[in-house]
PyMOL Python script that loads the backbone (N, CA, C, O; Angstrom):
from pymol import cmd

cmd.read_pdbstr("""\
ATOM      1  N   UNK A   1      -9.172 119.628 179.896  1.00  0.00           N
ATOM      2  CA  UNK A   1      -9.604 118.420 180.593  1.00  0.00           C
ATOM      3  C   UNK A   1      -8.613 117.295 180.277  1.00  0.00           C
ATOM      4  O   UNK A   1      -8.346 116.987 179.116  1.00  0.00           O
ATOM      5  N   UNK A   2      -7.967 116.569 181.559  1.00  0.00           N
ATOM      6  CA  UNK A   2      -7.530 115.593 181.510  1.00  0.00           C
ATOM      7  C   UNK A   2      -8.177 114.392 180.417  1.00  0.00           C
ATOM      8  O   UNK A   2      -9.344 114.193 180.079  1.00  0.00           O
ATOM      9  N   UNK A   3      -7.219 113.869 180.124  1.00  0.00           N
ATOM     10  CA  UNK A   3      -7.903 111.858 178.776  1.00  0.00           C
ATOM     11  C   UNK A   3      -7.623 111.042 179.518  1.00  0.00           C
ATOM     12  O   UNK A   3      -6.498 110.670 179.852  1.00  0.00           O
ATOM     13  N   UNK A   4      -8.708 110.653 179.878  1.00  0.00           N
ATOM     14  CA  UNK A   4      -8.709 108.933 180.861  1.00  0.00           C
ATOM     15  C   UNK A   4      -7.726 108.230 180.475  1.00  0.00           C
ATOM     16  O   UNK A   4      -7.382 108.870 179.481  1.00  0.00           O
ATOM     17  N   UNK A   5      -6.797 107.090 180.571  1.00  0.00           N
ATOM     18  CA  UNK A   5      -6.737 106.236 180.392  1.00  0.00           C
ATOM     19  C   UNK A   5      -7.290 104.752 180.545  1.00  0.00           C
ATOM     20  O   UNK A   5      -7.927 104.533 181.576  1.00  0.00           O
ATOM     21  N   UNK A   6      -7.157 103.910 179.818  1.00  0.00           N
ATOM     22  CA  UNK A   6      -7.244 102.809 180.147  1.00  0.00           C
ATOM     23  C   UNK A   6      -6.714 101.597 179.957  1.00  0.00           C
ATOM     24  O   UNK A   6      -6.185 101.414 178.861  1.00  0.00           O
ATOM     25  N   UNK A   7      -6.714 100.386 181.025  1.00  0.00           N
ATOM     26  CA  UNK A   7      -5.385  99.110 181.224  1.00  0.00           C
ATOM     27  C   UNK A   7      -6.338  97.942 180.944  1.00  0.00           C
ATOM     28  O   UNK A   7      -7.468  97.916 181.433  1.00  0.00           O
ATOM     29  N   UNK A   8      -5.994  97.246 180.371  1.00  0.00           N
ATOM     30  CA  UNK A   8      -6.655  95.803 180.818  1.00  0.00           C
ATOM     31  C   UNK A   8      -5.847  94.854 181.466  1.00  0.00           C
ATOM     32  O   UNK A   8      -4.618  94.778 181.442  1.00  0.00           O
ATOM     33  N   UNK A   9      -6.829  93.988 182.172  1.00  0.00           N
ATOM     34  CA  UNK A   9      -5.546  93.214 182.798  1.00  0.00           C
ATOM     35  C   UNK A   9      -5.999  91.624 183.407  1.00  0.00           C
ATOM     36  O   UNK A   9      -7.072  91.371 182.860  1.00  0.00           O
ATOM     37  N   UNK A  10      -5.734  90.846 184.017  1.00  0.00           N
ATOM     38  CA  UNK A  10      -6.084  89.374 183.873  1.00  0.00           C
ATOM     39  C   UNK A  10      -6.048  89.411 185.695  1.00  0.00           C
ATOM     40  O   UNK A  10      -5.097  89.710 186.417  1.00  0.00           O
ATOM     41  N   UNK A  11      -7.385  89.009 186.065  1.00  0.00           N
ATOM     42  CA  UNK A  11      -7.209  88.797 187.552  1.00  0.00           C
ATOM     43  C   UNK A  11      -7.263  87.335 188.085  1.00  0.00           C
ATOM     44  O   UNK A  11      -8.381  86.872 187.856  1.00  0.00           O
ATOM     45  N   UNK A  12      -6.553  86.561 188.634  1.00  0.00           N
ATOM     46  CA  UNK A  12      -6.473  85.642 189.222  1.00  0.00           C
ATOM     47  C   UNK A  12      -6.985  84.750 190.374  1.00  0.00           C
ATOM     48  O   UNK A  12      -6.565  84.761 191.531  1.00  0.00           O
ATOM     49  N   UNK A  13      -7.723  84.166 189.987  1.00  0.00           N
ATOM     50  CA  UNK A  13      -8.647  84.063 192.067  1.00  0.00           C
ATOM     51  C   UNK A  13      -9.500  84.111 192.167  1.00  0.00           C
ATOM     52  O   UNK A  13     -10.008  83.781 193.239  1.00  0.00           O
ATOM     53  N   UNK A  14     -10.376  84.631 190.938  1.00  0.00           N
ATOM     54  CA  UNK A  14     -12.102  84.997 191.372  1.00  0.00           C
ATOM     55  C   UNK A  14     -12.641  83.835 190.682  1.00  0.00           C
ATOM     56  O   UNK A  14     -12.248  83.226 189.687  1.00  0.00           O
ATOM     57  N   UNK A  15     -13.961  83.630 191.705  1.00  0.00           N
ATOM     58  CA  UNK A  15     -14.615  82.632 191.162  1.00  0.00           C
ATOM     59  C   UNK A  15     -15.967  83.013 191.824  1.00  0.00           C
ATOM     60  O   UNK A  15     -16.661  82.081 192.233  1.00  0.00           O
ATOM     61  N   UNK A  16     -16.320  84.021 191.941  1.00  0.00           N
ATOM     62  CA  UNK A  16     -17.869  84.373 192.432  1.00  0.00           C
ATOM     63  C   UNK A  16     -18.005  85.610 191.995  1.00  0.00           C
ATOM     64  O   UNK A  16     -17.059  86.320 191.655  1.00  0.00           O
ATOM     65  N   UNK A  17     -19.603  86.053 191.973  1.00  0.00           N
ATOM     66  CA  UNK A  17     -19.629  87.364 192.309  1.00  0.00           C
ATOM     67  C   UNK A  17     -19.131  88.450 193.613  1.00  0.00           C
ATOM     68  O   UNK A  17     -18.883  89.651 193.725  1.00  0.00           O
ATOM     69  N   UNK A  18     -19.153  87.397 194.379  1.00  0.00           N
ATOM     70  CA  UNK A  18     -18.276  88.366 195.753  1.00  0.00           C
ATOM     71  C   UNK A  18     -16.877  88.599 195.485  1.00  0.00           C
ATOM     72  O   UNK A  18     -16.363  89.555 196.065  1.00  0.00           O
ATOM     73  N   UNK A  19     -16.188  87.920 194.734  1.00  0.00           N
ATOM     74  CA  UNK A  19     -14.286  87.945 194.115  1.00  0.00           C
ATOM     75  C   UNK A  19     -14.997  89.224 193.373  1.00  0.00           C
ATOM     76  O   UNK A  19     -14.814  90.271 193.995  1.00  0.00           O
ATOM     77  N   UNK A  20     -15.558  89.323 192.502  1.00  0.00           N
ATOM     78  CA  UNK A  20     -15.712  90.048 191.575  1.00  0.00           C
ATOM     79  C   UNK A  20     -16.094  91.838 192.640  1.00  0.00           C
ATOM     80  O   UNK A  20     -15.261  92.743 192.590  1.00  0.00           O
ATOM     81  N   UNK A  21     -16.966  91.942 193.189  1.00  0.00           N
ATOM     82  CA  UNK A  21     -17.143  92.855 194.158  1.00  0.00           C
ATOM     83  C   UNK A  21     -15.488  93.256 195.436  1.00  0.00           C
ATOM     84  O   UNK A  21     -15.115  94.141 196.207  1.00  0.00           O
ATOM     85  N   UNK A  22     -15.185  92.379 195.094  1.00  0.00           N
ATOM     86  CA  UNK A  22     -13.810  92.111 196.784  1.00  0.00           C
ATOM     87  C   UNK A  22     -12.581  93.142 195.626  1.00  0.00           C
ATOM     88  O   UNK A  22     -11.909  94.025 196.160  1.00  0.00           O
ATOM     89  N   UNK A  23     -12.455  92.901 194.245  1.00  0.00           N
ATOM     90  CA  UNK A  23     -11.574  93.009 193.458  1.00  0.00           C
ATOM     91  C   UNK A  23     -11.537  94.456 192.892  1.00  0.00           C
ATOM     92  O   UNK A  23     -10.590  95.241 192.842  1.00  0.00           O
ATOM     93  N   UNK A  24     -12.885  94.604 192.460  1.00  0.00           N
ATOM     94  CA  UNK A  24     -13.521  96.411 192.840  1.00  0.00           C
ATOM     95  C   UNK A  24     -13.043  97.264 193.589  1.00  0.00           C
ATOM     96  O   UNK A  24     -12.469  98.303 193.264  1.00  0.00           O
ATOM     97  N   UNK A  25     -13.347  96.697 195.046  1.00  0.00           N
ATOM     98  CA  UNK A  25     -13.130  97.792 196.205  1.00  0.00           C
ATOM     99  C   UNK A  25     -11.833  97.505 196.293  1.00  0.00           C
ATOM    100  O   UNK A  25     -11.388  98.585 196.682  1.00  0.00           O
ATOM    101  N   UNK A  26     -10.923  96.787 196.197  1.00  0.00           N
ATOM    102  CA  UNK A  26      -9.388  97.207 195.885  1.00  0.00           C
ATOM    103  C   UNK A  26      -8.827  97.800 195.132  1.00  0.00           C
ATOM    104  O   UNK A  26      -7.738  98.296 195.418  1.00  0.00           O
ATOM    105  N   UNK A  27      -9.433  97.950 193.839  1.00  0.00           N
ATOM    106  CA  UNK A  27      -9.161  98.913 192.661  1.00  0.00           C
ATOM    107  C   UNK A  27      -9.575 100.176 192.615  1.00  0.00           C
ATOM    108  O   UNK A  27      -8.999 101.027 191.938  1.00  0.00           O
ATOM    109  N   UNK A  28     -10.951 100.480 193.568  1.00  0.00           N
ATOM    110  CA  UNK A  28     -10.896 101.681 193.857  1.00  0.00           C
ATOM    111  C   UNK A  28      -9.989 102.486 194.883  1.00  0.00           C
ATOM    112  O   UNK A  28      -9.986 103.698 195.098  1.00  0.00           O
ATOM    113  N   UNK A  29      -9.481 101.820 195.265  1.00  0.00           N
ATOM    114  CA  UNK A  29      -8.424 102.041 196.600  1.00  0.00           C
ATOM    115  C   UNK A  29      -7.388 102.794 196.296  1.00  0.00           C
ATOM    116  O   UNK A  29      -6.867 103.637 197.026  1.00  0.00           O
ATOM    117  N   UNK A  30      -6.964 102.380 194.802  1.00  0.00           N
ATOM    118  CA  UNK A  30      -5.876 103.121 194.149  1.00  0.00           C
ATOM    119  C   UNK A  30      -5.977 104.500 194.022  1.00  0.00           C
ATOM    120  O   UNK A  30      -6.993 104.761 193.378  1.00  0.00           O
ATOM    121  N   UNK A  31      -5.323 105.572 194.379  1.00  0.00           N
ATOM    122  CA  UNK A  31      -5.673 106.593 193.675  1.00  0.00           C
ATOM    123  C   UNK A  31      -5.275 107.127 192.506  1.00  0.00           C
ATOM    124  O   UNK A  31      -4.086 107.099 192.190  1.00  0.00           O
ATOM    125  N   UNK A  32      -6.084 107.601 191.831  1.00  0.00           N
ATOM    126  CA  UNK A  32      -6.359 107.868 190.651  1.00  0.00           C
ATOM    127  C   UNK A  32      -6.772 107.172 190.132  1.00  0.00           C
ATOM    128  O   UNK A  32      -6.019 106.877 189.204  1.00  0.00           O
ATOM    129  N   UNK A  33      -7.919 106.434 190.125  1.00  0.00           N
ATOM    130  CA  UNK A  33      -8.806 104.848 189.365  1.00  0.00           C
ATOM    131  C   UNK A  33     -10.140 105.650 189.593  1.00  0.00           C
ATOM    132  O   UNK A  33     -10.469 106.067 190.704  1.00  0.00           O
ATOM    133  N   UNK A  34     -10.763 105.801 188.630  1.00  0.00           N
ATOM    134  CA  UNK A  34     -11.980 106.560 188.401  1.00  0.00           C
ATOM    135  C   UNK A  34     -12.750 105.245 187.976  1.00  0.00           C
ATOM    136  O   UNK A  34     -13.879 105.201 188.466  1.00  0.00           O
ATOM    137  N   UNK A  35     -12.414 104.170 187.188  1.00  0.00           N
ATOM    138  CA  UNK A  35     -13.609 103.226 186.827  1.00  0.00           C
ATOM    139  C   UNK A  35     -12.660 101.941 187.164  1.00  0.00           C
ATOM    140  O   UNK A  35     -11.467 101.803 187.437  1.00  0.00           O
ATOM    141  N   UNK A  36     -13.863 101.004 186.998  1.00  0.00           N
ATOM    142  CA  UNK A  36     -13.478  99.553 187.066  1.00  0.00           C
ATOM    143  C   UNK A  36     -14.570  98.681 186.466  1.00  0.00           C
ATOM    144  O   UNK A  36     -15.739  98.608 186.845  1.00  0.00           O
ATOM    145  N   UNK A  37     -14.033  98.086 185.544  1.00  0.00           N
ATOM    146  CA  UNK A  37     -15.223  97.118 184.817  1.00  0.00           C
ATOM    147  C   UNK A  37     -14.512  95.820 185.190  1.00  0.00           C
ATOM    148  O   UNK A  37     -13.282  95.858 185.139  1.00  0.00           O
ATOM    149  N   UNK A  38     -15.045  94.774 185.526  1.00  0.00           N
ATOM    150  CA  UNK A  38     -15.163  93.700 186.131  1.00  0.00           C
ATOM    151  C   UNK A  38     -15.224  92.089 185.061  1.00  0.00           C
ATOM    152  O   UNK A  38     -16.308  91.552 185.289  1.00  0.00           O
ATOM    153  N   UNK A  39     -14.557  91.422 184.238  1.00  0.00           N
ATOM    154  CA  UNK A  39     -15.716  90.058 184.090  1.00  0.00           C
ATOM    155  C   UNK A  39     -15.006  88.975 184.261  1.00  0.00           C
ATOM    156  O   UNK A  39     -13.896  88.525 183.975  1.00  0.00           O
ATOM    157  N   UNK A  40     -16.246  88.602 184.972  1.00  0.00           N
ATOM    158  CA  UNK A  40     -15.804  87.049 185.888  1.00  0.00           C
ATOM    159  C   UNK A  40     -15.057  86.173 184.720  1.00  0.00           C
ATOM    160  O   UNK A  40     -13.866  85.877 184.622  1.00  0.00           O
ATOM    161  N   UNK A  41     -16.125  85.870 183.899  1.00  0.00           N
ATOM    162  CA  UNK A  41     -15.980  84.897 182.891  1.00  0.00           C
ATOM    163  C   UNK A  41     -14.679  85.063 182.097  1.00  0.00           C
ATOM    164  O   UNK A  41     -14.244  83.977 181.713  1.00  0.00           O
ATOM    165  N   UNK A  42     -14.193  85.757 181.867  1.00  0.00           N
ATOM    166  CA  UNK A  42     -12.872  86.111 181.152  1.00  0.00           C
ATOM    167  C   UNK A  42     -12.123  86.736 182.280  1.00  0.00           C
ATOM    168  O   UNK A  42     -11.300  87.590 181.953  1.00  0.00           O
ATOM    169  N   UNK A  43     -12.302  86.377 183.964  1.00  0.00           N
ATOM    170  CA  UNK A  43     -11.180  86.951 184.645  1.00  0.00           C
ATOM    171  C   UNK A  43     -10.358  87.983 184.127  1.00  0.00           C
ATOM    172  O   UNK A  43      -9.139  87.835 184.040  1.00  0.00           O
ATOM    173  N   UNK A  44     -11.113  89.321 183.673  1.00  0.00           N
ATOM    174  CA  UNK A  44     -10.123  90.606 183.043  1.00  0.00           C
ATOM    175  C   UNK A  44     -10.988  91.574 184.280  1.00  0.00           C
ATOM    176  O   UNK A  44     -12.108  91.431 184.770  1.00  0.00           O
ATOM    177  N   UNK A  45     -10.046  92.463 184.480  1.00  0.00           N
ATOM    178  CA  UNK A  45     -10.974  93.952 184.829  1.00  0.00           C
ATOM    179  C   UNK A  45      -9.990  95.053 183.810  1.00  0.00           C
ATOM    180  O   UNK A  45      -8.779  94.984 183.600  1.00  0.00           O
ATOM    181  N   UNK A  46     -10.853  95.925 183.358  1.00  0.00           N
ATOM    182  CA  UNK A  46     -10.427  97.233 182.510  1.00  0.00           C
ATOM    183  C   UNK A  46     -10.600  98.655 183.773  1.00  0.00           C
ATOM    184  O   UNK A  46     -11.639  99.033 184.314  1.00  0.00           O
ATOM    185  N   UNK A  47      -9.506  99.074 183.909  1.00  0.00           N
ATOM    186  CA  UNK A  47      -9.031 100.160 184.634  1.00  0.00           C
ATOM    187  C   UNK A  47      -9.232 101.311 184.343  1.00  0.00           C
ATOM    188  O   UNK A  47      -8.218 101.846 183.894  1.00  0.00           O
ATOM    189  N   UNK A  48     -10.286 102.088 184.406  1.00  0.00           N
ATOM    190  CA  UNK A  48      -9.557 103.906 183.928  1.00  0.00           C
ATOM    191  C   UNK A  48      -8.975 104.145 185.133  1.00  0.00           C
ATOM    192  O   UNK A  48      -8.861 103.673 186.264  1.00  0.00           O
ATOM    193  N   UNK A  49      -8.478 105.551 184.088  1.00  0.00           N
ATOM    194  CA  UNK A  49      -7.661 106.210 185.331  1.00  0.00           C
ATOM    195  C   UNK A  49      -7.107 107.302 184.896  1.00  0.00           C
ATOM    196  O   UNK A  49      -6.599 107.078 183.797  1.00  0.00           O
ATOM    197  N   UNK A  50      -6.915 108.738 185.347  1.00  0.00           N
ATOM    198  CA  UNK A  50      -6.371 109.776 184.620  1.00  0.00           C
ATOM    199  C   UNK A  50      -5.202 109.898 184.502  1.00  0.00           C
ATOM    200  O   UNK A  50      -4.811 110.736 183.690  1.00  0.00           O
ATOM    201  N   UNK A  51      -4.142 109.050 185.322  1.00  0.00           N
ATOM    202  CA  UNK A  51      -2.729 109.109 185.154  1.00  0.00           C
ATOM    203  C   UNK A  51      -2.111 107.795 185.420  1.00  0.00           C
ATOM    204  O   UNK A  51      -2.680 107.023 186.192  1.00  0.00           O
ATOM    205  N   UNK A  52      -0.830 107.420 184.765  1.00  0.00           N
ATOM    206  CA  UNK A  52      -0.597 106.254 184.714  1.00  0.00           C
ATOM    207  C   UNK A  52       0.028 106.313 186.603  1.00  0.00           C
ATOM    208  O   UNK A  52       0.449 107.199 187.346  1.00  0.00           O
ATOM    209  N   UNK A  53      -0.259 104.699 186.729  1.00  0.00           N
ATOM    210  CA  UNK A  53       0.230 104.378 188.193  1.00  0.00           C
ATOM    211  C   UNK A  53       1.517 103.239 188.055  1.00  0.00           C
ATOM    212  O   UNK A  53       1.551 102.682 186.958  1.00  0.00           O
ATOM    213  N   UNK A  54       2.525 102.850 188.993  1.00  0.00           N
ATOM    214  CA  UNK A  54       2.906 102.204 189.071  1.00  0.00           C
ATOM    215  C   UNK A  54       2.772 100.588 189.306  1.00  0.00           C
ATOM    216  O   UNK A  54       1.985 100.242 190.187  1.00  0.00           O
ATOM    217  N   UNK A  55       3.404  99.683 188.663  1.00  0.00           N
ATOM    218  CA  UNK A  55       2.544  98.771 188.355  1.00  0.00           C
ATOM    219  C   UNK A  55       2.674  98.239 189.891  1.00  0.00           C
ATOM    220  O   UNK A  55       1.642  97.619 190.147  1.00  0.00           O
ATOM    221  N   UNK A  56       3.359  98.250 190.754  1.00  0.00           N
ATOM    222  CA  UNK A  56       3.805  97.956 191.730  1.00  0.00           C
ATOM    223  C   UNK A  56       2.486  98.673 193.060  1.00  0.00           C
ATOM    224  O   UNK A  56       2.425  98.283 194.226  1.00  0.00           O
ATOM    225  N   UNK A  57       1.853  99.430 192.620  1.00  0.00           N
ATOM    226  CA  UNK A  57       1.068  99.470 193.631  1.00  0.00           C
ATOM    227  C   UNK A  57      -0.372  99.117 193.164  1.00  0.00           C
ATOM    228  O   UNK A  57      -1.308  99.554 193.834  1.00  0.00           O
ATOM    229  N   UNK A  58      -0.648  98.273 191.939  1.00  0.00           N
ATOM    230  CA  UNK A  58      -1.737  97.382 191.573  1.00  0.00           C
ATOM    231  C   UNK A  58      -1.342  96.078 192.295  1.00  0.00           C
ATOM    232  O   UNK A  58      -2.153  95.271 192.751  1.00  0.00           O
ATOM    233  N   UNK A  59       0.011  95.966 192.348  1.00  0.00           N
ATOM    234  CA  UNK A  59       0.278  94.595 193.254  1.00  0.00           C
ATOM    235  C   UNK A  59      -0.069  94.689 194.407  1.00  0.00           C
ATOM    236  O   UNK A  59      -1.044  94.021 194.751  1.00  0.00           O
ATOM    237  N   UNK A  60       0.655  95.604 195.462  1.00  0.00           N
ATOM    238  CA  UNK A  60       0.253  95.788 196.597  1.00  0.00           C
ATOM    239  C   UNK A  60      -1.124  95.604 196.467  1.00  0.00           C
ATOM    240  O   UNK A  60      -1.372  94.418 196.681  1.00  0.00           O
ATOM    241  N   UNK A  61      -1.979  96.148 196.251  1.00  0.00           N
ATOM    242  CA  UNK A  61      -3.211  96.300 196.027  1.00  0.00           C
ATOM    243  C   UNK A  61      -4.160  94.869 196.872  1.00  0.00           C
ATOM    244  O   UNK A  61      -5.003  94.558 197.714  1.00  0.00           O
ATOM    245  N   UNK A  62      -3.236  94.424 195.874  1.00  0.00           N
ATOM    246  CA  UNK A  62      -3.975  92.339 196.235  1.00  0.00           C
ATOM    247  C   UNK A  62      -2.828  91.888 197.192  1.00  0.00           C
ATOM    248  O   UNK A  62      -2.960  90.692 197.450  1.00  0.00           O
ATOM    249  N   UNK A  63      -2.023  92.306 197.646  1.00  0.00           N
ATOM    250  CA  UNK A  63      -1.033  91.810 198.684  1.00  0.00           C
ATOM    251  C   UNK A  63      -2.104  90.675 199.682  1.00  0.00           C
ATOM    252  O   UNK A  63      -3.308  90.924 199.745  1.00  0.00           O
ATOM    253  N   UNK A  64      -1.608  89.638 200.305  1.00  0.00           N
ATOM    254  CA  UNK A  64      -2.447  89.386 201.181  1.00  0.00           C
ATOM    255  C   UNK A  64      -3.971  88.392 201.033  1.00  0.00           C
ATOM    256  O   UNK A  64      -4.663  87.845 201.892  1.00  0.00           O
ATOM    257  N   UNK A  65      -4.100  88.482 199.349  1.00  0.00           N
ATOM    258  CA  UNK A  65      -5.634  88.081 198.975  1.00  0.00           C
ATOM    259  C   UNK A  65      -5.012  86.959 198.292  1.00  0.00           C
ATOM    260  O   UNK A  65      -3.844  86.604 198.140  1.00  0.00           O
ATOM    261  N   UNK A  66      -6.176  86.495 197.916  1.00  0.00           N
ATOM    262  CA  UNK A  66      -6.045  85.208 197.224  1.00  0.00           C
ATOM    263  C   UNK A  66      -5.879  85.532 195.309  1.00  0.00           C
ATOM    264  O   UNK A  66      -5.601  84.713 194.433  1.00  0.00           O
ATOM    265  N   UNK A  67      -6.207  87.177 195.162  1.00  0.00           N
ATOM    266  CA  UNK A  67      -6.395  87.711 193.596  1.00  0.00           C
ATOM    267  C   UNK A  67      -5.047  87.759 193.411  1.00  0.00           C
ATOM    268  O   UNK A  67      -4.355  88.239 194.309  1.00  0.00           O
ATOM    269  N   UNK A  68      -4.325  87.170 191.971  1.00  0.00           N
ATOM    270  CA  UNK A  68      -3.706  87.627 191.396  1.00  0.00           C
ATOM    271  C   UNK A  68      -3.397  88.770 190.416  1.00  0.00           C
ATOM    272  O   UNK A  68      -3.590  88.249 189.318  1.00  0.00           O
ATOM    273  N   UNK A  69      -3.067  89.891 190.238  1.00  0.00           N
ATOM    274  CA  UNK A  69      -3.217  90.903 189.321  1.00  0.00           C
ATOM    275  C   UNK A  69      -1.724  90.923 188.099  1.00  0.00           C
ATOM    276  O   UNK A  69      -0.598  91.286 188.439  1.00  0.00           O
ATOM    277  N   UNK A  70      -2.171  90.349 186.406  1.00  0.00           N
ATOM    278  CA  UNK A  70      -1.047  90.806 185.688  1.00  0.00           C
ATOM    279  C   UNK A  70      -1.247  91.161 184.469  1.00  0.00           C
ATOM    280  O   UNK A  70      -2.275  90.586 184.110  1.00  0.00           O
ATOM    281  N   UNK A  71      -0.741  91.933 183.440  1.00  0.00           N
ATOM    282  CA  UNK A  71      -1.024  92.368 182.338  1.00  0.00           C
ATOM    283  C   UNK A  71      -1.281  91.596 181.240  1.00  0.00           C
ATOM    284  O   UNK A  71      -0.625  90.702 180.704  1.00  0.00           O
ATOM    285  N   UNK A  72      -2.813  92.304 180.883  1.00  0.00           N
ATOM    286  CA  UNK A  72      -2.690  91.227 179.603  1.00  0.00           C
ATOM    287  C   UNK A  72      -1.875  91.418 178.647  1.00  0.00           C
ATOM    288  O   UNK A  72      -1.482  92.560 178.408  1.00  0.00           O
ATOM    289  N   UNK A  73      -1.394  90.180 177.799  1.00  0.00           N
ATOM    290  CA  UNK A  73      -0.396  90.037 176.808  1.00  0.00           C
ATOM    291  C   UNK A  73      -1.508  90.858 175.756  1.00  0.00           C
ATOM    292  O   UNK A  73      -2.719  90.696 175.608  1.00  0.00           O
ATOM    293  N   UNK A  74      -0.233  92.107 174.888  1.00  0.00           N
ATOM    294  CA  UNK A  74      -0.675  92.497 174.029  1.00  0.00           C
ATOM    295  C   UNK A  74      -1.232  93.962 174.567  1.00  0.00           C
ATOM    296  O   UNK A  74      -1.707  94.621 173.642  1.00  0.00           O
ATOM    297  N   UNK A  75      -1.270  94.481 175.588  1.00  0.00           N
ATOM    298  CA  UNK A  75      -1.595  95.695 176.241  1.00  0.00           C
ATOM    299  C   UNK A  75      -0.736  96.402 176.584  1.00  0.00           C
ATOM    300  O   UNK A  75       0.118  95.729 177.162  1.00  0.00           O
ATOM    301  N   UNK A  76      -0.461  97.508 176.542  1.00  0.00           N
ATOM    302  CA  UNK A  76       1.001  98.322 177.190  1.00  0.00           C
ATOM    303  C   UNK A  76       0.355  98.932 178.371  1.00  0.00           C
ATOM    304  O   UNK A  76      -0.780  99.393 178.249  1.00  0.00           O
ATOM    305  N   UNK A  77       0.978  98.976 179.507  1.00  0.00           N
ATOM    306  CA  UNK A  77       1.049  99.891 180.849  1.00  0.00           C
ATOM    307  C   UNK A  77       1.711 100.769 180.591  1.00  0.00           C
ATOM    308  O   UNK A  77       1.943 101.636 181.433  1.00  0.00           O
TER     309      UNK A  77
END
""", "prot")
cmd.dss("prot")
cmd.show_as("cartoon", "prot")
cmd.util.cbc("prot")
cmd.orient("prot")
């Protein structure tokens, strides 16, 4: 059996529970993203995922939106 990984990371832009829901269904979009934990209040979401992705298509991801997506300091991708 594959070992999850997991990213943390700092999202930019949200200020509701609907940012928080809008930011989700883009992260599931990715493939290979099995989870997504969400918090408003500390603007972070934590990523699993069974294989690492390019950071470049977490950007795409939010292309277009008002979310910013970048790594938190102190986390390795």
């Amino acid at each position: 059996m594959e070992k999850a990984i997991s990213h943390s990371y700092h999202i930019g832009g949200m200020h509701s529970g609907g940012c928080v829901l809008a930011v989700k269904q883009k992260l599931f979009k990715i493939p290979g993203v099995t989870s997504v934990t969400v918090d408003l209040r500390k603007k972070e979401a934590e990523i699993t995922l069974f294989e690492d992705i390019e950071t470049g298509m977490l950007l795409r991801a939010f292309r277009n939106t008002q979310y910013i997506i970048s790594e938190l300091e102190g986390h390795k991708y």
